[in-house]
C-alpha positions as CSV (number, residue, x, y, z in Angstrom):
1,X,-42.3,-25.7,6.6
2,X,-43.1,-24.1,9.9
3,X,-41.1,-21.0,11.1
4,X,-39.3,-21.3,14.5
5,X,-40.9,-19.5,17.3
6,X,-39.2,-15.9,17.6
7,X,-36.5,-15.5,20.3
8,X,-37.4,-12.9,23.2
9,X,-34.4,-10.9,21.4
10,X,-35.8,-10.9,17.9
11,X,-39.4,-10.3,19.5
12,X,-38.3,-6.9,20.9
13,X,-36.3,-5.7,17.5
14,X,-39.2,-6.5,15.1
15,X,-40.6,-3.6,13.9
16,X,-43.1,-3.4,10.5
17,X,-41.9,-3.0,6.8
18,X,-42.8,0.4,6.9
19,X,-41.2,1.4,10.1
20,X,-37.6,-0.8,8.8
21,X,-37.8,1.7,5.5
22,X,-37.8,4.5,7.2
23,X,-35.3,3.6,9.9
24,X,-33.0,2.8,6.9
25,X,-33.6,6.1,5.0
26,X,-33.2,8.2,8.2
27,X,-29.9,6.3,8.7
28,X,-28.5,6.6,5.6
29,X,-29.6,10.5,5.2
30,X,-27.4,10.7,8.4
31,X,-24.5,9.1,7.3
32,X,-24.6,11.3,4.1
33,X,-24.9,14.5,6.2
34,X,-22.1,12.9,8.5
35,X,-20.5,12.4,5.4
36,X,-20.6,15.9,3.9
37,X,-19.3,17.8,6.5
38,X,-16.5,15.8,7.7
39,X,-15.4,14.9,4.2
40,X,-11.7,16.3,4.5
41,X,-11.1,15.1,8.1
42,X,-12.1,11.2,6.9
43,X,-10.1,11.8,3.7
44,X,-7.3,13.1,5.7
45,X,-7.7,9.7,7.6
46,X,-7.8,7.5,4.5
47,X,-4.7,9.1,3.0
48,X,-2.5,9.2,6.2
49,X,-3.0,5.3,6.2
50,X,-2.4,4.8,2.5
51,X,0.8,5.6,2.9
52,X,1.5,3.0,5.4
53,X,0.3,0.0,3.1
54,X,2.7,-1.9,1.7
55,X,3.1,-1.5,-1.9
56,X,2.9,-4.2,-4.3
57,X,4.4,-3.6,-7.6
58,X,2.6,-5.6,-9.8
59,X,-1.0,-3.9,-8.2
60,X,-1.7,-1.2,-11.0
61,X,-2.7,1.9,-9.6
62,X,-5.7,3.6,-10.8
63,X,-6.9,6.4,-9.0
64,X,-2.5,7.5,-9.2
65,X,-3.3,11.8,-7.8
66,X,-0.7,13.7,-10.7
């Protein structure tokens, strides 16, 4: 089966194996560090709109704080 010729798009985003896996790693690390020190503010955020879902009484709740 022969491949499609590569859009001009694709053509300027391709980058080797070795290049992808360490665009990936250096991502993630970032969104780790990113992460780590904004951990309360985003938790903050995730609780504040917890709240405001509408609760279903037959959902169990698992992670209940005591």
């Amino acid at each position: 089966m022969a491949r499609e010729p590569h859009t001009e798009q694709e053509h300027d985003l391709a980058v080797s194996d070795a290049a992808a896996a360490y665009i990936a790693e250096a991502l993630m690390q970032l969104a780790l560090d990113f992460e780590a020190s904004h951990f309360a503010q985003i938790r903050r955020h995730y609780k504040a709109i917890a709240s405001e879902r509408d609760d279903d009484a037959g959902q169990l709740d698992l992670f209940r704080e005591q």
